[in-house]
DRENPA-3360 file (N, C-alpha, C; in nm, 2 decimals, always signed):
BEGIN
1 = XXXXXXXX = +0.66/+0.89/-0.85/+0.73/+0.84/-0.73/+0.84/+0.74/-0.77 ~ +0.91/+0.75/-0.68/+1.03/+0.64/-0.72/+0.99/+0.53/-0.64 ~ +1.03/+0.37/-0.70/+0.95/+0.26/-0.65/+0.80/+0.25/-0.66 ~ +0.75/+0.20/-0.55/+0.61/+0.17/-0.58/+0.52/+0.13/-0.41 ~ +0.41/+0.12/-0.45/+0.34/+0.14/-0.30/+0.31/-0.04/-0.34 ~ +0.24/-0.09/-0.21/+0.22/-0.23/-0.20/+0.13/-0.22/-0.10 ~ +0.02/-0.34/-0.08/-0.04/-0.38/+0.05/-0.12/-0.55/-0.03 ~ -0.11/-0.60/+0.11/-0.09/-0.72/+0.11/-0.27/-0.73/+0.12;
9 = XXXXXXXX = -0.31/-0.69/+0.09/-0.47/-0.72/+0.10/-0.51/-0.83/+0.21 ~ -0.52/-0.96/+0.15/-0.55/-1.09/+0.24/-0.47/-1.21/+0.17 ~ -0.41/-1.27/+0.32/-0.32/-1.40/+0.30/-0.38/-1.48/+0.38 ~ -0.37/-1.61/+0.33/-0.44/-1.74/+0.41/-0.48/-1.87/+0.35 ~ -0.54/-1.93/+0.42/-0.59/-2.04/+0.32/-0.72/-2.05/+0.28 ~ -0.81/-1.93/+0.30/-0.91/-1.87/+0.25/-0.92/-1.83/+0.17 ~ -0.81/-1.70/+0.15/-0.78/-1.64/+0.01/-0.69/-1.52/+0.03 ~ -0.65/-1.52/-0.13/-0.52/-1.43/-0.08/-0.53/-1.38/-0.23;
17 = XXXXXXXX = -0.48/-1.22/-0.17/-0.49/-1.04/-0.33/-0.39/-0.99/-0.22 ~ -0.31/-0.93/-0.38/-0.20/-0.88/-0.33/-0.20/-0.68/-0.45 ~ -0.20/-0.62/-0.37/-0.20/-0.51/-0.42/-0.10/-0.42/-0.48 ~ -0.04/-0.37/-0.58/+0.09/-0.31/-0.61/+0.05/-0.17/-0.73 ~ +0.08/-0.05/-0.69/+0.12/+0.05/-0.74/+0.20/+0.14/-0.80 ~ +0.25/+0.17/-0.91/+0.31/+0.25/-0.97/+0.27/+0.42/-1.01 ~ +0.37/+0.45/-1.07/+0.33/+0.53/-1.11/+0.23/+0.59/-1.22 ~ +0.21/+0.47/-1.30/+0.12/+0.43/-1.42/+0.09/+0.33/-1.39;
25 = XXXXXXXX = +0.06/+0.20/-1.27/+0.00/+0.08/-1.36/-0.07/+0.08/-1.16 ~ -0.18/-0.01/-1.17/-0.26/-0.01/-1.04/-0.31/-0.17/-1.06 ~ -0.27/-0.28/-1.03/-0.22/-0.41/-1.00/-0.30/-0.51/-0.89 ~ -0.39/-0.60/-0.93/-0.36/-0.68/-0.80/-0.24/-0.88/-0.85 ~ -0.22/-0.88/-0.74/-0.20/-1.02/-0.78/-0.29/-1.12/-0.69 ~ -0.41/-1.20/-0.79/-0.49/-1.27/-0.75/-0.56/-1.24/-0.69 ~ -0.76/-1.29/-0.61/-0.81/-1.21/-0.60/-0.90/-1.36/-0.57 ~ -0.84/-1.44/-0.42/-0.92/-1.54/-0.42/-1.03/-1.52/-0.31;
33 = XXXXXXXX = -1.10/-1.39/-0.31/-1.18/-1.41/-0.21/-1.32/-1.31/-0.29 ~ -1.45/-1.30/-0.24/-1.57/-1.26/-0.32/-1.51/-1.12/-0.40 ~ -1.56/-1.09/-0.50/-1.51/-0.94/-0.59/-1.54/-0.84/-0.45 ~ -1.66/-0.84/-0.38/-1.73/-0.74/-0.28/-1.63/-0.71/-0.19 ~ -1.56/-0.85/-0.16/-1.47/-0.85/-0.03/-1.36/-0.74/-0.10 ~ -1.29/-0.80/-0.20/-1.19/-0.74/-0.27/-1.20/-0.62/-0.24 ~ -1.26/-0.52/-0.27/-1.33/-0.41/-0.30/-1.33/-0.35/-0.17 ~ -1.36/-0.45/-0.08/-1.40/-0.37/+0.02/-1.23/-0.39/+0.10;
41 = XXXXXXXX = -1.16/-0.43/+0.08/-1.00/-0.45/+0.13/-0.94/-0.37/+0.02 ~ -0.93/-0.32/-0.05/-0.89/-0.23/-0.12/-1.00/-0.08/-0.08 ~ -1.07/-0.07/+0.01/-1.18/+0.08/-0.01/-1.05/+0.10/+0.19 ~ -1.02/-0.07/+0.21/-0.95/+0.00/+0.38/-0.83/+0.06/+0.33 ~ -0.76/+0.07/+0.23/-0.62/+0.15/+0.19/-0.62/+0.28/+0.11 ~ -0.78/+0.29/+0.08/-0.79/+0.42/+0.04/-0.79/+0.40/-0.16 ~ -0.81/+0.30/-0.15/-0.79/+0.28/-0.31/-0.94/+0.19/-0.35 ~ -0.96/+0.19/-0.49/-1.05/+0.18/-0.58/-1.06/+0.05/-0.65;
49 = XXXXXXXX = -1.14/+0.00/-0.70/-1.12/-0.15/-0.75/-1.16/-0.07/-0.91 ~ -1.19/+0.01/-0.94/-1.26/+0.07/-1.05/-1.16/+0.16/-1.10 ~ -0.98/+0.16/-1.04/-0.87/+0.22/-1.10/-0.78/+0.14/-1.12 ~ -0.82/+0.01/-1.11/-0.70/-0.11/-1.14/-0.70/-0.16/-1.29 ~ -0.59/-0.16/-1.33/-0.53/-0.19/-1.44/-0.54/-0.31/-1.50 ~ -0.48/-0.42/-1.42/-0.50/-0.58/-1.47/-0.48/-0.66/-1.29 ~ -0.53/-0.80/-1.34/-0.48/-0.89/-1.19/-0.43/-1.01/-1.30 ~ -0.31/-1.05/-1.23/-0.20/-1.12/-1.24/-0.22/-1.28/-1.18;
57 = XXXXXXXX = -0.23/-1.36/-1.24/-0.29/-1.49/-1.17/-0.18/-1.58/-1.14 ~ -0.15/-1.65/-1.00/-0.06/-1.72/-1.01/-0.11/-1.87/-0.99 ~ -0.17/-1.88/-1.02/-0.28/-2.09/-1.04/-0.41/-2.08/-1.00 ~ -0.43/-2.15/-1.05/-0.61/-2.20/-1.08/-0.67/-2.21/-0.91 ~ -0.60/-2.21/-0.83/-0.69/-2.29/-0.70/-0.77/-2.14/-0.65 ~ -0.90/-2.20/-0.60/-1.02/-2.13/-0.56/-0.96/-1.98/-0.45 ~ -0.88/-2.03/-0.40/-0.78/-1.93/-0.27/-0.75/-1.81/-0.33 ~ -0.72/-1.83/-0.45/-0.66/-1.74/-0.53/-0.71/-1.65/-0.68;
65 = XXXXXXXX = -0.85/-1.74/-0.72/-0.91/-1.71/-0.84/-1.04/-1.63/-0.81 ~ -1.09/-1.68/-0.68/-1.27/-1.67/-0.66/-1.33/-1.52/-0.71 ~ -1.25/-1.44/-0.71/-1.29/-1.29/-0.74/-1.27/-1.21/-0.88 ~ -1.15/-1.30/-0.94/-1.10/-1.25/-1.03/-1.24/-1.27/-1.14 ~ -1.30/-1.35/-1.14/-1.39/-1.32/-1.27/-1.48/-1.19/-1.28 ~ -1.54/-1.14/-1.16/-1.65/-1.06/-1.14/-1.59/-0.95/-1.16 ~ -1.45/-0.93/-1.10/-1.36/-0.81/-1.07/-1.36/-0.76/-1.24 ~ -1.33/-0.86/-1.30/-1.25/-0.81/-1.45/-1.38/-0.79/-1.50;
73 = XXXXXXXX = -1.50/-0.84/-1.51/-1.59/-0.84/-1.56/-1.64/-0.67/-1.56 ~ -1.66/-0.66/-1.41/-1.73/-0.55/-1.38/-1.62/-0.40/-1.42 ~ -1.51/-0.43/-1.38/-1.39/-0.32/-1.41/-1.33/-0.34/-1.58 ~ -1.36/-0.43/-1.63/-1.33/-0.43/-1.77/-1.14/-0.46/-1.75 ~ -1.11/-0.53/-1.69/-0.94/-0.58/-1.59/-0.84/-0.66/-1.70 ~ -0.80/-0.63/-1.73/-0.66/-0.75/-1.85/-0.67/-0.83/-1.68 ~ -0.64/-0.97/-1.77/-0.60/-1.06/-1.70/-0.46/-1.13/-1.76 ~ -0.34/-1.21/-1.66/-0.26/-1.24/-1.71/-0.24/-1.38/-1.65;
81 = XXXXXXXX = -0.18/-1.47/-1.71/-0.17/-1.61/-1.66/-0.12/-1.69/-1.76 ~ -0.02/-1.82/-1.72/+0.04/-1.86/-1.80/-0.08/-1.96/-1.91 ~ -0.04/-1.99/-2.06/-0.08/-2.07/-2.09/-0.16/-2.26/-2.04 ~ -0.09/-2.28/-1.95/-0.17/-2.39/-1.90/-0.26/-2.40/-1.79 ~ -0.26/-2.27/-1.73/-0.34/-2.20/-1.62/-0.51/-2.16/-1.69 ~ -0.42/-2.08/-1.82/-0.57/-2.06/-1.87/-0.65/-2.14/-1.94 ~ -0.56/-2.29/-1.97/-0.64/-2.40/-2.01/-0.77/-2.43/-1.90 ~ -0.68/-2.44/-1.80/-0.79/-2.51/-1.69/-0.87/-2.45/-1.59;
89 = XXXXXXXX = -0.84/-2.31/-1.62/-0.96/-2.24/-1.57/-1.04/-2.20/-1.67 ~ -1.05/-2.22/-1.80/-1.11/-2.23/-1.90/-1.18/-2.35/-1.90 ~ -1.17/-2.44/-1.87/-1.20/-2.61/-1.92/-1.34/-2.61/-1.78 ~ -1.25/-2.59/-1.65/-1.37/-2.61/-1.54/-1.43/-2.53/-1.53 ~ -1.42/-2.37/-1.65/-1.50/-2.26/-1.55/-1.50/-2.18/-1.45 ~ -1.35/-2.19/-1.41/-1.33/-2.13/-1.23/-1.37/-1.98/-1.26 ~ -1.33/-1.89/-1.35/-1.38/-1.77/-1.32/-1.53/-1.70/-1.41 ~ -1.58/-1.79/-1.46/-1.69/-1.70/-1.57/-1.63/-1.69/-1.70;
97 = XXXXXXXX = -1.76/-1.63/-1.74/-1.68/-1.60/-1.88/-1.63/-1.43/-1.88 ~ -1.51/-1.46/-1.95/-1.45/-1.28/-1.97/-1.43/-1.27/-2.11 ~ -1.43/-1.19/-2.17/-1.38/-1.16/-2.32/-1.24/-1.18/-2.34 ~ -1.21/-1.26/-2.40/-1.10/-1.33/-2.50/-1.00/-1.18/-2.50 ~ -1.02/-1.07/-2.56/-0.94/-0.95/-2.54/-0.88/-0.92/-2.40 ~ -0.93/-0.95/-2.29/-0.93/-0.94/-2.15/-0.77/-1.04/-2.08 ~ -0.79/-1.13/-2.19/-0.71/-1.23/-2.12/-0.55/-1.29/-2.22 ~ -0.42/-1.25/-2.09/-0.34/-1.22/-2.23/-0.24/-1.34/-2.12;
105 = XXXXXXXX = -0.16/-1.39/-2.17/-0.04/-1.48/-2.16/+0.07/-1.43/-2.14 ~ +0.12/-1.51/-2.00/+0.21/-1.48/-1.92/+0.31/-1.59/-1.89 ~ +0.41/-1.64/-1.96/+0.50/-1.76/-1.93/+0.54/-1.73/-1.84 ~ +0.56/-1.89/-1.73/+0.65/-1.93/-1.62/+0.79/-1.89/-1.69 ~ +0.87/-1.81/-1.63/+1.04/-1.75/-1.58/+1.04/-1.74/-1.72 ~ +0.97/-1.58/-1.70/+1.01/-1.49/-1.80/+0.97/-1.34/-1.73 ~ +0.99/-1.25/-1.84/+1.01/-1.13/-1.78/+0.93/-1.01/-1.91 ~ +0.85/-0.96/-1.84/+0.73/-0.83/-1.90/+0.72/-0.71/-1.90;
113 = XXXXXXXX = +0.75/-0.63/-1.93/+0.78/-0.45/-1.89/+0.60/-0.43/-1.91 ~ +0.56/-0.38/-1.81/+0.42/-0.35/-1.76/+0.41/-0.25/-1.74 ~ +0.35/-0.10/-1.82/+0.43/+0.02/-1.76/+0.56/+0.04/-1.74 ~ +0.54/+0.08/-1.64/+0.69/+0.13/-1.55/+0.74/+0.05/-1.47 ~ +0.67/-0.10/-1.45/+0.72/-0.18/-1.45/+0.78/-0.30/-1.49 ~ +0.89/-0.35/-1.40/+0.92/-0.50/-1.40/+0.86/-0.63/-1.38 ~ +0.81/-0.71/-1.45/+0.81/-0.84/-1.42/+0.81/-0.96/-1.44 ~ +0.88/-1.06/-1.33/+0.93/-1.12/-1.40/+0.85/-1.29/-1.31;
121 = XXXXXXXX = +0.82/-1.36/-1.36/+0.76/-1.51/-1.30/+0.85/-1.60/-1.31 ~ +0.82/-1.71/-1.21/+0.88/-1.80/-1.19/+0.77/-1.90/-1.15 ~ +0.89/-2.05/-1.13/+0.74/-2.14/-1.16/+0.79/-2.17/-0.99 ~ +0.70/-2.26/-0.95/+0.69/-2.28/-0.80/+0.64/-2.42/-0.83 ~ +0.66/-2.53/-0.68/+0.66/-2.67/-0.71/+0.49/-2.67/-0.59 ~ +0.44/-2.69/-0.65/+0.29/-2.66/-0.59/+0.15/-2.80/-0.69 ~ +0.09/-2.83/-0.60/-0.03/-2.90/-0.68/-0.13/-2.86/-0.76 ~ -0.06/-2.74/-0.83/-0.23/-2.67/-0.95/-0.11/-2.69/-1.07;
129 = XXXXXXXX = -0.16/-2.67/-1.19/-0.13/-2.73/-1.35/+0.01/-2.68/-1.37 ~ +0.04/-2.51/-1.34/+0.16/-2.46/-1.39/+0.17/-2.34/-1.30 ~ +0.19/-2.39/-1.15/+0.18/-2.24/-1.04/+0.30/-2.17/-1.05 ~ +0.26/-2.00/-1.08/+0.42/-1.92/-1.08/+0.38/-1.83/-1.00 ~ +0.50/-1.75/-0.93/+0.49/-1.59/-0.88/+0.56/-1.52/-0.93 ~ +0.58/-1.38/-0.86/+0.61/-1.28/-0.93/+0.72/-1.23/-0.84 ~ +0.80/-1.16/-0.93/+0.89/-1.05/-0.87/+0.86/-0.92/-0.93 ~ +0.86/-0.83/-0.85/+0.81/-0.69/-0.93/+0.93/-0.58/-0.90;
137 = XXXXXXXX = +0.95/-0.52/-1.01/+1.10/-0.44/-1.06/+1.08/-0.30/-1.03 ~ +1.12/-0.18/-1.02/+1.10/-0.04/-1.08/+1.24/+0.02/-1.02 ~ +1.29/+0.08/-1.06/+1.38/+0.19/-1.00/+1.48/+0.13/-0.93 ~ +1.53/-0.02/-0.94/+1.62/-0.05/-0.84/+1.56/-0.13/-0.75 ~ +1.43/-0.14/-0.69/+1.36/-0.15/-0.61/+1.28/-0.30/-0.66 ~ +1.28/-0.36/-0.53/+1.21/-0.51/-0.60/+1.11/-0.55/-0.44 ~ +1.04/-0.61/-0.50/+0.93/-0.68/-0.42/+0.88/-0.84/-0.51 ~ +0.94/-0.95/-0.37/+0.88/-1.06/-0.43/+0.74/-1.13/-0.34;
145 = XXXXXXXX = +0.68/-1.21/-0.46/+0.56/-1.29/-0.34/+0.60/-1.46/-0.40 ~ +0.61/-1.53/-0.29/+0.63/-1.66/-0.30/+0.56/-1.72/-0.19 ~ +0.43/-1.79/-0.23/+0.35/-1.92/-0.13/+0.34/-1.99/-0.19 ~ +0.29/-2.04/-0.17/+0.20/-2.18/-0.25/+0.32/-2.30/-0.32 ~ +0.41/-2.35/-0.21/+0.54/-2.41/-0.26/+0.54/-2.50/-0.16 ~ +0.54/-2.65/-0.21/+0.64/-2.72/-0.11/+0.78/-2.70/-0.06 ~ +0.84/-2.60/-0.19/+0.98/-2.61/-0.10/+1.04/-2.50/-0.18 ~ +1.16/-2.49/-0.16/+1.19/-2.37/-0.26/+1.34/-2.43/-0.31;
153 = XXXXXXXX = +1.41/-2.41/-0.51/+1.50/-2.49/-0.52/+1.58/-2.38/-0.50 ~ +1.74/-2.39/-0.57/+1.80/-2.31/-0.57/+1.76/-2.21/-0.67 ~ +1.71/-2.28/-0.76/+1.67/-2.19/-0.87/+1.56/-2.11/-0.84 ~ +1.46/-2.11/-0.76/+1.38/-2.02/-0.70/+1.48/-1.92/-0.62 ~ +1.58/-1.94/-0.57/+1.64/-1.83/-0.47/+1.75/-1.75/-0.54 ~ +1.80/-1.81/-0.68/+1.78/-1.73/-0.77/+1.76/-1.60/-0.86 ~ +1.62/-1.64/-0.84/+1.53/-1.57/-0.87/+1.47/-1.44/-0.79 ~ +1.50/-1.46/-0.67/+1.44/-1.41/-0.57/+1.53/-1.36/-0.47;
161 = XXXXXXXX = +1.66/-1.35/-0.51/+1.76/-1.34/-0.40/+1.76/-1.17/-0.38 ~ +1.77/-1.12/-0.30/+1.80/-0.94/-0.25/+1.73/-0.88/-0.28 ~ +1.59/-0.92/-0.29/+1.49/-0.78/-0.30/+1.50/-0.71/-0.16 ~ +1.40/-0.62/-0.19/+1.37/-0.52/-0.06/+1.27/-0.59/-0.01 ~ +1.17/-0.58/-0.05/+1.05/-0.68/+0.07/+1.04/-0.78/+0.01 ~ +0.97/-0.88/+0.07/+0.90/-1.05/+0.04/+0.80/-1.05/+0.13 ~ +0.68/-1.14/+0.00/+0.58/-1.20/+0.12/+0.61/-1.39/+0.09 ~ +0.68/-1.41/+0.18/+0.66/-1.55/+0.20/+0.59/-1.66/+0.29;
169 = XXXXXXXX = +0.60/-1.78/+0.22/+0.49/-1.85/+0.32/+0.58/-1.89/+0.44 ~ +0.46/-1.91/+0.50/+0.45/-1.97/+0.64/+0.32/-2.04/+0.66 ~ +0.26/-2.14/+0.62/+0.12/-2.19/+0.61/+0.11/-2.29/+0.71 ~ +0.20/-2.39/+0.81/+0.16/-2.46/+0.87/+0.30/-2.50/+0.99 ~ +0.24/-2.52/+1.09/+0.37/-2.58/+1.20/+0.29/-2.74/+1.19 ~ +0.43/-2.82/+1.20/+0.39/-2.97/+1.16/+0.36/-3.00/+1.25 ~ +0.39/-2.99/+1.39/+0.31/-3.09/+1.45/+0.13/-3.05/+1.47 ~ +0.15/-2.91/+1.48/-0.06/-2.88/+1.49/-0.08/-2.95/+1.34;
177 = XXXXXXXX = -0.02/-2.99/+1.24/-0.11/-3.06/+1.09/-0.12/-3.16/+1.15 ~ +0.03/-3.24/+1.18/+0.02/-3.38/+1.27/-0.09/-3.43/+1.37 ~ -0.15/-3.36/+1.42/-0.18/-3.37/+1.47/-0.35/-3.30/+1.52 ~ -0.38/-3.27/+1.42/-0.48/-3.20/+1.36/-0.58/-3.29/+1.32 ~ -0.72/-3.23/+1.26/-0.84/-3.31/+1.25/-0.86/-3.37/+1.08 ~ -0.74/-3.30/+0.95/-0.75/-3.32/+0.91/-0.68/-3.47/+0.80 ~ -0.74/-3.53/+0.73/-0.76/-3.65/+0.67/-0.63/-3.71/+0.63 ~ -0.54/-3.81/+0.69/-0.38/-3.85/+0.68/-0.39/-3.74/+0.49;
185 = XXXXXXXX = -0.46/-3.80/+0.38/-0.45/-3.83/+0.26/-0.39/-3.62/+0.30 ~ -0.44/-3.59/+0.31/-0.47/-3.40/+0.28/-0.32/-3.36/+0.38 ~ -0.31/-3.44/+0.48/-0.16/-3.37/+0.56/-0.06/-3.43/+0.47 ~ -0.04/-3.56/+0.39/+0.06/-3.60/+0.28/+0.09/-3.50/+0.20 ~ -0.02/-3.41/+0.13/-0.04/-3.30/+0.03/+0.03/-3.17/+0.09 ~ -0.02/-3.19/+0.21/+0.06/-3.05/+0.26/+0.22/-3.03/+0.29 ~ +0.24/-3.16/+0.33/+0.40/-3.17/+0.35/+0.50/-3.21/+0.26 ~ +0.42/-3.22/+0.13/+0.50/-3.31/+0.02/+0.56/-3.18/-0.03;
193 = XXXXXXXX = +0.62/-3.21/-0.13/+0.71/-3.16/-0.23/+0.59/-3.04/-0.34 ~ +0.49/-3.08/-0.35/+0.40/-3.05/-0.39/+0.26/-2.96/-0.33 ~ +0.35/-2.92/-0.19/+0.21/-2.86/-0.10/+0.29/-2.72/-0.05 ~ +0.29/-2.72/+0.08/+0.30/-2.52/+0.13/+0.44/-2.54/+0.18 ~ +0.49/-2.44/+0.20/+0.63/-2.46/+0.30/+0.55/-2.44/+0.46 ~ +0.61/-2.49/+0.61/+0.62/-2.49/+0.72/+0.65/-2.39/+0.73 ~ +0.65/-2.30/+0.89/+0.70/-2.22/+0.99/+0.89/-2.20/+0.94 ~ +0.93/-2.32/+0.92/+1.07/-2.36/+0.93/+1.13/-2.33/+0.82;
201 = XXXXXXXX = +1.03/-2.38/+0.70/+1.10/-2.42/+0.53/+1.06/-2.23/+0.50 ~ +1.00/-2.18/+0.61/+0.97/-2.03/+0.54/+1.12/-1.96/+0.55 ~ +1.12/-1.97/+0.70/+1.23/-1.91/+0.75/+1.39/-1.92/+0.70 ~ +1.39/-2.08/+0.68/+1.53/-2.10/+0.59/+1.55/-2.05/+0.40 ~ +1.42/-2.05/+0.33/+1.41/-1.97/+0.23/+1.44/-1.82/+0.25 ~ +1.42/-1.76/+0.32/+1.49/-1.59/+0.38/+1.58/-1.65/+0.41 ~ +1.65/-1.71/+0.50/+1.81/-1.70/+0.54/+1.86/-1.71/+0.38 ~ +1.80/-1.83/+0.25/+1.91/-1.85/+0.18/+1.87/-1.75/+0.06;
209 = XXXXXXXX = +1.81/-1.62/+0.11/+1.78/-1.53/-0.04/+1.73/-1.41/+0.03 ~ +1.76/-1.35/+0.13/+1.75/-1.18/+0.19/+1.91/-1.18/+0.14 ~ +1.91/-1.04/+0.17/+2.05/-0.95/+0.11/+2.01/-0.84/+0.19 ~ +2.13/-0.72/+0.17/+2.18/-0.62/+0.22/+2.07/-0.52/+0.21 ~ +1.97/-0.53/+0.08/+1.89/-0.45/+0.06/+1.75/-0.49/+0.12 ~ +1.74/-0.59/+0.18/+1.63/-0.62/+0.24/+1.58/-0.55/+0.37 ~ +1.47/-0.51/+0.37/+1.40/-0.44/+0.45/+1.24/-0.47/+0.56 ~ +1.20/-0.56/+0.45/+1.11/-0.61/+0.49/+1.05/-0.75/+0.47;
217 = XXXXXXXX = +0.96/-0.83/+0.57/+0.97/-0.97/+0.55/+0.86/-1.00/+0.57 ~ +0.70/-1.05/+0.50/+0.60/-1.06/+0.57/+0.53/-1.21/+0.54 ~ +0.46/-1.28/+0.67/+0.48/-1.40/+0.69/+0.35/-1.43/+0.62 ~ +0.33/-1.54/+0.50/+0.19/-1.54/+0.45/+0.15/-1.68/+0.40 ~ -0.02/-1.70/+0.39/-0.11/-1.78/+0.36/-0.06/-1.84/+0.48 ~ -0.10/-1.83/+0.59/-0.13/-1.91/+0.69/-0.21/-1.99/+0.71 ~ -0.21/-2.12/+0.76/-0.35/-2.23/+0.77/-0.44/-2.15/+0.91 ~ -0.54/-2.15/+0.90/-0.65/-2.13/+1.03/-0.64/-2.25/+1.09;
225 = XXXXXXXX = -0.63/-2.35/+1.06/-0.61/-2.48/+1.10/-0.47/-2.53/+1.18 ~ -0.42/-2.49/+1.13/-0.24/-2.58/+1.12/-0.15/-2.48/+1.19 ~ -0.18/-2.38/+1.18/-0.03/-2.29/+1.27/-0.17/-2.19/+1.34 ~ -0.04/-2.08/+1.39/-0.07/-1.96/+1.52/+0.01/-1.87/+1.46 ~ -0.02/-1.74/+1.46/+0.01/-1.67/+1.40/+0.14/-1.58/+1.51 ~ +0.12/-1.60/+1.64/+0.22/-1.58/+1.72/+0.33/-1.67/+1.68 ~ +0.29/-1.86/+1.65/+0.41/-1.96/+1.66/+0.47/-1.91/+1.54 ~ +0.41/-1.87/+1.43/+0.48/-1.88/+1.27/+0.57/-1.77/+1.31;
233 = XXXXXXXX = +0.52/-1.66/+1.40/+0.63/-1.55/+1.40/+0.74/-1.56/+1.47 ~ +0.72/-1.59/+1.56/+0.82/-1.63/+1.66/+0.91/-1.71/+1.63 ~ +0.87/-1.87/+1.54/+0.94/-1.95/+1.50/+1.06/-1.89/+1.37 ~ +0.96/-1.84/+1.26/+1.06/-1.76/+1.19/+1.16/-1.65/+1.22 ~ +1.12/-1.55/+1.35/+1.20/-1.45/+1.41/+1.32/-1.54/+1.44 ~ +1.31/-1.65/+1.55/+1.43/-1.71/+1.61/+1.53/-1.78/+1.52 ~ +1.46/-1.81/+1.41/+1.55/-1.92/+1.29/+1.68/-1.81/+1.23 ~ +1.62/-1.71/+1.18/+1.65/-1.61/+1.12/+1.81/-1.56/+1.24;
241 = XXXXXXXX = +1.72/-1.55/+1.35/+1.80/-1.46/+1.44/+1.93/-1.61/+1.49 ~ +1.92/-1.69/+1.47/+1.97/-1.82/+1.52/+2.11/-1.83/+1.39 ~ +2.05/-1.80/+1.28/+2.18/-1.78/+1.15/+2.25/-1.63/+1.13 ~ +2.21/-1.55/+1.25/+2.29/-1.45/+1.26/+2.25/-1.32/+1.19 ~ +2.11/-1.37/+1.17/+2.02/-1.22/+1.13/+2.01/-1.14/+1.14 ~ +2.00/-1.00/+1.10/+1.99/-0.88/+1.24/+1.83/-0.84/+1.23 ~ +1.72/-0.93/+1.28/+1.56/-0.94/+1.23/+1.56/-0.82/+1.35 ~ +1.49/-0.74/+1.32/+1.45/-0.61/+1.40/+1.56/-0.51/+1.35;
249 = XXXXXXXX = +1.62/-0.53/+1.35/+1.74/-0.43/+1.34/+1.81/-0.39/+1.14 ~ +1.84/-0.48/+1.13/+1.87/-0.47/+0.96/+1.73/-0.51/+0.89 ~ +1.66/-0.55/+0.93/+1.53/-0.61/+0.88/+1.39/-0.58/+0.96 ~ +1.25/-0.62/+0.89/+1.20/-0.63/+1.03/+1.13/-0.72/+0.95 ~ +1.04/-0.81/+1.04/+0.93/-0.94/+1.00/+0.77/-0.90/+1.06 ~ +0.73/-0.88/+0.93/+0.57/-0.85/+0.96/+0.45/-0.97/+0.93 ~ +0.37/-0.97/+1.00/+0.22/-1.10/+0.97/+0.14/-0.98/+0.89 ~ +0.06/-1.10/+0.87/-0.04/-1.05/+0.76/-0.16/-1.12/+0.78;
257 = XXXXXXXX = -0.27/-1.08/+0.76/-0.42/-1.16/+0.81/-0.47/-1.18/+0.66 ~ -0.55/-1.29/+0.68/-0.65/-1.33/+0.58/-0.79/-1.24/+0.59 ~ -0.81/-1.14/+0.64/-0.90/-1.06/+0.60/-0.90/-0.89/+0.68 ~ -0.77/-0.84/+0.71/-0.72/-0.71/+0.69/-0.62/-0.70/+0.58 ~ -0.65/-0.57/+0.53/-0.47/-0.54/+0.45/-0.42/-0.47/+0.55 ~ -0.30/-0.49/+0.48/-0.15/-0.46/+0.54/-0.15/-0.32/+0.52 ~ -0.11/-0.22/+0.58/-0.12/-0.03/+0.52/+0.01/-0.04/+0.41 ~ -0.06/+0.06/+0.36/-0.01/+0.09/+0.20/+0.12/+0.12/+0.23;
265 = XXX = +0.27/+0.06/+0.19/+0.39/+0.09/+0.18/+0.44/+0.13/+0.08 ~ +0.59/+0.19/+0.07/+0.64/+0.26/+0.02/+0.75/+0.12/-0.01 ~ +0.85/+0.12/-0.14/+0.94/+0.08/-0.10/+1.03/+0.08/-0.25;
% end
């Protein structure tokens, strides 16, 4: 096939696996929720946890790791992650033990021919040791995932500028954090330079890195806490459509749940 198939498994601040297909390689990125759950969000798209190739780690935090040990364990899974990632999930034990052959090194903003695919990481300004994402390449054809950012520089947009789809964050509307049950110290973390992007900081990251080729836009790792999944949409629809977007029309903007996947796309 030309390009590649995708589904967003689960986004949130629970946990978040991201699913990607080729013609030769069968992919997750990260796998922060039980291996069972995994398994069973990959059995809703018609696919196998027991035909996947490798999972791709982008930081140490529990949201994003909780599965990956059992997964690789039980499926025999290459794992990839940058050198200071696998220090410290090594050091605290976040995933188990896996066999040393299993687990191979992935530098922040560089680039890997994986199969038939492209890809390429980048680092992101986030509170875990050395957090990156991915952009994934084949045929012309690009798909990026970027959460877990306080902000995004220019050099992230960069990086990221005219793919075909994105899954970007959208993790919190400030006043529900403001105003919210949790602890001043944890809302500083969220809003700093070093925590999630807003409703807002999502929406202006797409205005300064969609292109002509873009097609699709989906809104992710949302707090259960902190935003609405109507406000994140809505808020991002209007921003977009406010800088002269054509959101529906040249584009479209999809949500995503922390415990349905998204149906299997083409792109």
């Amino acid at each position: 096939m030309e390009g590649f198939k995708y589904s967003i498994l689960a986004s949130g601040s629970t946990g978040n696996a991201f699913y990607l297909e080729s013609d030769q390689k069968k992919i997750l990125v990260d796998a922060g929720l039980t291996g069972k759950k995994v398994e069973q969000l990959l059995n809703e798209i018609g696919r196998s946890a027991a035909d996947l190739d490798a999972i791709f780690i982008t930081h140490e935090h529990s949201d994003h790791v909780k599965g990956v040990g059992i997964l690789a364990r039980k499926h025999g899974l290459d794992l990839y992650a940058n050198e200071q990632t696998w220090k410290i999930i090594d050091e605290k034990n976040l995933i188990g033990a896996v066999p040393n052959e299993q687990k191979h090194i992935f530098q922040r903003d560089s680039m890997r021919v994986f199969g038939d695919l492209d890809i390429a990481s980048f680092a992101v300004s986030h509170d875990a040791v050395a957090p990156q994402f991915y952009r994934f390449m084949k045929d012309g054809k690009s798909f990026v995932m970027l959460t877990d950012t306080g902000y995004v520089s220019d050099r992230m947009v960069g990086m990221i500028e005219n793919a075909d789809g994105y899954l970007i964050e959208a993790n919190h509307d400030i006043e529900i954090l403001r105003a919210g049950s949790y602890p001043w110290k944890t809302k500083q973390r969220i809003l700093s330079d070093v925590g999630h992007l807003c409703n807002e900081d999502g929406a202006e990251a797409m205005i300064r890195s969609l292109g002509n080729k873009t097609k699709k836009i989906y809104l992710g790792h949302l707090s259960k806490e902190n935003n609405i999944k109507e406000l994140a949409h809505m808020t991002v629809f209007n921003q977009l459509a406010q800088a002269d977007m054509r959101v529906g029309t040249d584009f479209h903007l999809y949500d995503t749940s922390p415990d349905t996947a998204t149906a299997l796309t083409d792109i």
